[in-house]
C-alpha positions as CSV (number, residue, x, y, z in Angstrom):
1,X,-291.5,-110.0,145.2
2,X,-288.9,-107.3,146.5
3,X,-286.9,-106.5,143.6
4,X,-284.8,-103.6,145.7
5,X,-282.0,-105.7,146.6
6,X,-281.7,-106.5,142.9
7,X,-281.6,-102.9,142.4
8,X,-279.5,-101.9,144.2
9,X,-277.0,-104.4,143.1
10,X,-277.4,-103.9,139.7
11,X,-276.8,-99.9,140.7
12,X,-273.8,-101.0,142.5
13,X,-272.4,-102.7,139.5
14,X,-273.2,-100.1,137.0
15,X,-271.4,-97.1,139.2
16,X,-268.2,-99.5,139.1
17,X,-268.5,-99.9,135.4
18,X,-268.7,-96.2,135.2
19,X,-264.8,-96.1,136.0
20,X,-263.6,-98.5,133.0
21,X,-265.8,-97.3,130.9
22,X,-264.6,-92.9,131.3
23,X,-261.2,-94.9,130.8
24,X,-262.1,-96.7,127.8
25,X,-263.4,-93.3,126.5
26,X,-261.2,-91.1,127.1
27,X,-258.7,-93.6,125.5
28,X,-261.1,-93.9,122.5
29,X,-261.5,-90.2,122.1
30,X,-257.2,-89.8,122.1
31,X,-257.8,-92.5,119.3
32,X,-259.9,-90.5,117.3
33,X,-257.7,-87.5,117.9
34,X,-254.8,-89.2,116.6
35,X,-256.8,-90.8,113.9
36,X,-259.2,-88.1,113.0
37,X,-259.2,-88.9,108.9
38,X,-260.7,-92.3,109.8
39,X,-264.4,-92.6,110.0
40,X,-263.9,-95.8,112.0
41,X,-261.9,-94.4,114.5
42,X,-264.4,-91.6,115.2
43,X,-267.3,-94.7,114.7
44,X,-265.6,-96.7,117.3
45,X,-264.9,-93.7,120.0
46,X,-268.7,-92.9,119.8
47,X,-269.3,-96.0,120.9
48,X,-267.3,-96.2,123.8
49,X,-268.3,-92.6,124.8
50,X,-272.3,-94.2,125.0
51,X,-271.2,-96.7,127.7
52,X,-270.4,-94.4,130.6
53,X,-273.4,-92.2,129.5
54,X,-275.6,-95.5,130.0
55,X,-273.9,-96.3,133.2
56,X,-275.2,-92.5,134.3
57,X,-278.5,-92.2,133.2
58,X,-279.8,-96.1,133.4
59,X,-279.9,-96.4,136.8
60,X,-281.5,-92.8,137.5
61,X,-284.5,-93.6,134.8
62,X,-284.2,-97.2,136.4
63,X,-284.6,-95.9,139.9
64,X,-287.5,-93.3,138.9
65,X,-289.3,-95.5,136.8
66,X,-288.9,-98.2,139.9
67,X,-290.3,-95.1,142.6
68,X,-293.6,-94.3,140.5
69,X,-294.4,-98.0,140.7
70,X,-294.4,-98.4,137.3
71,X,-293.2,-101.9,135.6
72,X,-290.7,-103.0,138.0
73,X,-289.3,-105.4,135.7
74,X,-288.8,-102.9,133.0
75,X,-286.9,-101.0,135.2
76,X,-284.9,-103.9,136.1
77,X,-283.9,-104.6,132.6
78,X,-283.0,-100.8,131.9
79,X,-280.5,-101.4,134.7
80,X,-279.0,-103.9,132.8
81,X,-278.5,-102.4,129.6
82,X,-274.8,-101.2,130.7
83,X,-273.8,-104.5,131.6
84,X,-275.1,-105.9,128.2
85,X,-273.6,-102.8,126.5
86,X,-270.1,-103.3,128.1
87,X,-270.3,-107.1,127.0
88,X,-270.9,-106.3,123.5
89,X,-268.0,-103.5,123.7
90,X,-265.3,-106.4,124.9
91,X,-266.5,-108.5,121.9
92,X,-266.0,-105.8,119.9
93,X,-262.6,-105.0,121.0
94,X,-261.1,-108.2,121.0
95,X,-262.8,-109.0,117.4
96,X,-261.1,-105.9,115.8
């Protein structure tokens, strides 16, 4: 089965999540700033700062593990994890 198409969507979709997510950091980290006594706050910005790092290095570890033939389907699922990641940070937000 040719899982490149699938990968290159799933790349496609992780660079646009990139944008929201630098946003959503950079808002997070002015957060912390203005909150710096809170050990939530600084919780909380860490967390959005790990979701454009994932959108980053997933898909080049995706794409190199996916080039030296290894599992493809691992590297399918590591091209995921932002999309999961980004899920889990809108439940978050809109629980808090």
């Amino acid at each position: 089965m040719n899982l490149t198409p699938l990968f290159w969507l799933l790349t496609a979709i992780d660079a646009l999540l990139w944008f929201p997510g630098a946003y959503m950091a950079i808002q997070a980290v002015d957060v912390a700033y203005a909150h710096s006594d809170s050990e939530i706050a600084i919780g909380i910005a860490a967390l959005f700062f790990a979701l454009p790092v994932f959108c980053l290095v997933a898909p080049l570890s995706a794409w190199r593990a996916y080039r030296l033939r290894q599992r493809n389907w691992h590297a399918l699922v590591m091209l995921a994890v932002p999309i999961v990641y980004a899920a889990f940070l809108v439940v978050l937000l809109y629980n808090f």
